[in-house]
C-alpha positions as protocol buffer text, in pm:
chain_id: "A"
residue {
  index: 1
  type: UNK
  ca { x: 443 y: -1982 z: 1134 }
}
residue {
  index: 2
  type: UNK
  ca { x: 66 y: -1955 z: 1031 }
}
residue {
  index: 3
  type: UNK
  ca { x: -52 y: -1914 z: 687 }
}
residue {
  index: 4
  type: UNK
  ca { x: -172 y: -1567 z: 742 }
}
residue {
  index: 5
  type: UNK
  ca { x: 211 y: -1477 z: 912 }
}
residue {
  index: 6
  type: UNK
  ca { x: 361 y: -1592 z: 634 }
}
residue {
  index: 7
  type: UNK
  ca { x: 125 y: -1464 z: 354 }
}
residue {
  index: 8
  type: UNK
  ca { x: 152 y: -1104 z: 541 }
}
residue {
  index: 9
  type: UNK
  ca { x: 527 y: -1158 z: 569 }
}
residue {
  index: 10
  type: UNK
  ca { x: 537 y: -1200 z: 138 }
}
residue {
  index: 11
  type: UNK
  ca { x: 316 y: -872 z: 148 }
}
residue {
  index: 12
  type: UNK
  ca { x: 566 y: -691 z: 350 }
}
residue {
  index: 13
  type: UNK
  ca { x: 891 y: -765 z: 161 }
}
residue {
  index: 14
  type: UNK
  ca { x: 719 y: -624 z: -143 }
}
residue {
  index: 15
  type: UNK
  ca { x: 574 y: -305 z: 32 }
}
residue {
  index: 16
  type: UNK
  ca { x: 937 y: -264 z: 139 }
}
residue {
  index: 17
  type: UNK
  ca { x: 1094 y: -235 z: -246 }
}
residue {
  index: 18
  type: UNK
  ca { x: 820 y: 3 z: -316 }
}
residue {
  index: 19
  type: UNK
  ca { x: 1022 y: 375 z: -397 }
}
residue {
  index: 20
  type: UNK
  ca { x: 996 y: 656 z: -230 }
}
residue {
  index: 21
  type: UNK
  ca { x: 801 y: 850 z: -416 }
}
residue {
  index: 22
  type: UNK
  ca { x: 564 y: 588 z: -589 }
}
residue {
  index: 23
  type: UNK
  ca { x: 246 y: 375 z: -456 }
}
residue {
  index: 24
  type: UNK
  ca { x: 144 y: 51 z: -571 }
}
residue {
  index: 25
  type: UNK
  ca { x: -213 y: -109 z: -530 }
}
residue {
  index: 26
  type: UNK
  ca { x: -316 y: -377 z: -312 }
}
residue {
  index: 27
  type: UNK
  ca { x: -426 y: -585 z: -674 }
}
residue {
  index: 28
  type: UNK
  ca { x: -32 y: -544 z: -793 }
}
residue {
  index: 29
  type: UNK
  ca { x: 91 y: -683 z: -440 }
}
residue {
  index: 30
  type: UNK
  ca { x: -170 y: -1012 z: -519 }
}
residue {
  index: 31
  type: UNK
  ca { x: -102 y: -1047 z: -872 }
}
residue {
  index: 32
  type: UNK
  ca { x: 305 y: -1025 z: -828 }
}
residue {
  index: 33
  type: UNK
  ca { x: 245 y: -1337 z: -563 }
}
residue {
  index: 34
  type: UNK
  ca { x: 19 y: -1545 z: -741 }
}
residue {
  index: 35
  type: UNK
  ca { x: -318 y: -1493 z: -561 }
}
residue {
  index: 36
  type: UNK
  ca { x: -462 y: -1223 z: -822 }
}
residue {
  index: 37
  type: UNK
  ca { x: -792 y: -1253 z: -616 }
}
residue {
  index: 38
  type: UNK
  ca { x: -634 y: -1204 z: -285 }
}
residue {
  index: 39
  type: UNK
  ca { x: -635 y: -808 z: -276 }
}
residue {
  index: 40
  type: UNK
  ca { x: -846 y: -798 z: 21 }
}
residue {
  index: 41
  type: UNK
  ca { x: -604 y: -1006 z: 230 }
}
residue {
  index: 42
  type: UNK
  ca { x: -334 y: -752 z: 109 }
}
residue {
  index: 43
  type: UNK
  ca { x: -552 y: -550 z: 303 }
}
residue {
  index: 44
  type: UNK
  ca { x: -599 y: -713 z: 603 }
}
residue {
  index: 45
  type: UNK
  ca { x: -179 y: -728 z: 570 }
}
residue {
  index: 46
  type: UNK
  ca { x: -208 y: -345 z: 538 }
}
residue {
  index: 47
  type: UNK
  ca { x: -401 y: -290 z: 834 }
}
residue {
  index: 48
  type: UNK
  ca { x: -176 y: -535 z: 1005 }
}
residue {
  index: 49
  type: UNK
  ca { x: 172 y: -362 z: 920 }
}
residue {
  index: 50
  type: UNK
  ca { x: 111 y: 15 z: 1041 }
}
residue {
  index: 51
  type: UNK
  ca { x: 290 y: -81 z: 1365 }
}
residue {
  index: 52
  type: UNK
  ca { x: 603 y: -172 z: 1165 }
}
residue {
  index: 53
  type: UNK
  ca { x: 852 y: 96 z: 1096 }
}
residue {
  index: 54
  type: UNK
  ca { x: 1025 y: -82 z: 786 }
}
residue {
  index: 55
  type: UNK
  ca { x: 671 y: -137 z: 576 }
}
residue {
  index: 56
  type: UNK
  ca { x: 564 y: 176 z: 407 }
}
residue {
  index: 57
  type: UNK
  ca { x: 212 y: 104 z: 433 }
}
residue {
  index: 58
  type: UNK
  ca { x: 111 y: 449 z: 312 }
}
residue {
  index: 59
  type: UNK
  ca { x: 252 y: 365 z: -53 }
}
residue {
  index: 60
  type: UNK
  ca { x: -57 y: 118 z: -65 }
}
residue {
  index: 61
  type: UNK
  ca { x: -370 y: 178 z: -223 }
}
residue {
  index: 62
  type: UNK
  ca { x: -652 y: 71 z: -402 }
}
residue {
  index: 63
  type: UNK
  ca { x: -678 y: 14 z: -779 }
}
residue {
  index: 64
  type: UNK
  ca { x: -801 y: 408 z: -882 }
}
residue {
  index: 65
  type: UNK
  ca { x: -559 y: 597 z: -609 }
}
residue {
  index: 66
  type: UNK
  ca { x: -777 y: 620 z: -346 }
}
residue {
  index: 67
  type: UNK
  ca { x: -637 y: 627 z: 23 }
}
residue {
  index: 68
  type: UNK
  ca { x: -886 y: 305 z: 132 }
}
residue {
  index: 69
  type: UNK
  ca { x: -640 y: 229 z: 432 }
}
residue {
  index: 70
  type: UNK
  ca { x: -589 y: 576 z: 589 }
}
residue {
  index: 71
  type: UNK
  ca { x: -841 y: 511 z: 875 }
}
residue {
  index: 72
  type: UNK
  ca { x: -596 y: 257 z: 1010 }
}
residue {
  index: 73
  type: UNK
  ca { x: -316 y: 505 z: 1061 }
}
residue {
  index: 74
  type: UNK
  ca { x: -244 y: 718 z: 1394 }
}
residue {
  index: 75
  type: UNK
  ca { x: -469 y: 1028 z: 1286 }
}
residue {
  index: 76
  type: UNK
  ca { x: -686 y: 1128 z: 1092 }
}
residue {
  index: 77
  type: UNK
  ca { x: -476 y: 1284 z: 750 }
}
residue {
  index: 78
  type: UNK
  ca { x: -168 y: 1050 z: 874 }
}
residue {
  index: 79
  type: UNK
  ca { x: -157 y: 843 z: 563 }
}
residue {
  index: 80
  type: UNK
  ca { x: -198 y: 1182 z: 317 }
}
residue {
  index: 81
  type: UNK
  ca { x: 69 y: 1385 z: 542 }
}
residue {
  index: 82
  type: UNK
  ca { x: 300 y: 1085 z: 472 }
}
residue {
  index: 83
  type: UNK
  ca { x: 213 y: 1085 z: 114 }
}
residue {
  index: 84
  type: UNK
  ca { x: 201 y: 1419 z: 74 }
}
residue {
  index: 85
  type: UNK
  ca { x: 572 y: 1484 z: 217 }
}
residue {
  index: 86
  type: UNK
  ca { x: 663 y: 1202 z: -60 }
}
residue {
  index: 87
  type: UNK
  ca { x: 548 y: 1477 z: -292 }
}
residue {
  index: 88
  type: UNK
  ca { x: 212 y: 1358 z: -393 }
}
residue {
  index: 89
  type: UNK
  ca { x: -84 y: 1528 z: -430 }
}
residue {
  index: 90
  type: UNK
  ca { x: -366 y: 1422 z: -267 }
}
residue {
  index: 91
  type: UNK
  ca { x: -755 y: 1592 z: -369 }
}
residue {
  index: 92
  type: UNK
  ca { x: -1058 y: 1407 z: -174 }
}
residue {
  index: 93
  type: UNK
  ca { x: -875 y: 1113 z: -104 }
}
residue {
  index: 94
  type: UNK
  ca { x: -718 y: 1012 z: -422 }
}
residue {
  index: 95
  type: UNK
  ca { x: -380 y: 1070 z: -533 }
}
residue {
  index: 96
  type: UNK
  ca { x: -305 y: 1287 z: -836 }
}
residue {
  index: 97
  type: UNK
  ca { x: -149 y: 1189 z: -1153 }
}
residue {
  index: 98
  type: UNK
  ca { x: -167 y: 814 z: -1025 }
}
residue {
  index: 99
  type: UNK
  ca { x: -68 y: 650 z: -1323 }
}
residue {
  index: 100
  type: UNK
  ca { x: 233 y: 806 z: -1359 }
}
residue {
  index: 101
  type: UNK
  ca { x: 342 y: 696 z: -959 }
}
residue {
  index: 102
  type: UNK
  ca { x: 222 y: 415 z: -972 }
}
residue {
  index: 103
  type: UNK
  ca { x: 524 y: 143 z: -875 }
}
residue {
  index: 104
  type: UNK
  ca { x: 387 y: -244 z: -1039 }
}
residue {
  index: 105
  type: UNK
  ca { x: 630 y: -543 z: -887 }
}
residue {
  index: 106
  type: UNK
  ca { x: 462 y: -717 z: -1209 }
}
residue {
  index: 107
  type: UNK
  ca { x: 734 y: -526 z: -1469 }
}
């Protein structure tokens, strides 16, 4: 297995404990493996995992609430429609009251 497939394969086992209900950022998913600067490859893990039915992908985003990733769903509002029937609230983009959803592996 490739560095990448195994790094992405870390990502997605944490993306999977996230709740129903909460989001986490892609810094959290970094910092709870060790690579604190490695957010963007969190990303690229992101954008990788929308194909996979057990990673919640939607629960990620970046460090203010903002829906970076939702260009790499199916449509358009996919990634807000998913959020959204969590019982978010999503305004421009950015989820509502995000500090009090947000999910951190780190506590």
């Amino acid at each position: 297995m490739s560095q990448n497939n195994d790094f992405f394969e870390r990502v997605y086992n944490i993306v999977r404990r996230v709740p129903y209900g909460r989001v986490t950022t892609y810094g959290a998913i970094a910092q709870f493996l060790g690579t604190a600067k490695s957010a963007r490859m969190v990303g690229y893990a992101m954008n990788a995992a929308h194909n996979l039915e057990d990673v919640p992908a939607h629960r990620v985003v970046n460090r203010i609430g903002l829906l970076t990733g939702k260009h790499h769903f199916g449509g358009i509002n996919t990634m807000q429609q998913l959020l959204e029937s969590e019982g978010h609230t999503i305004v421009n983009d950015q989820i509502q009251g995000f500090e009090r959803v947000l999910w951190d592996p780190n506590k």
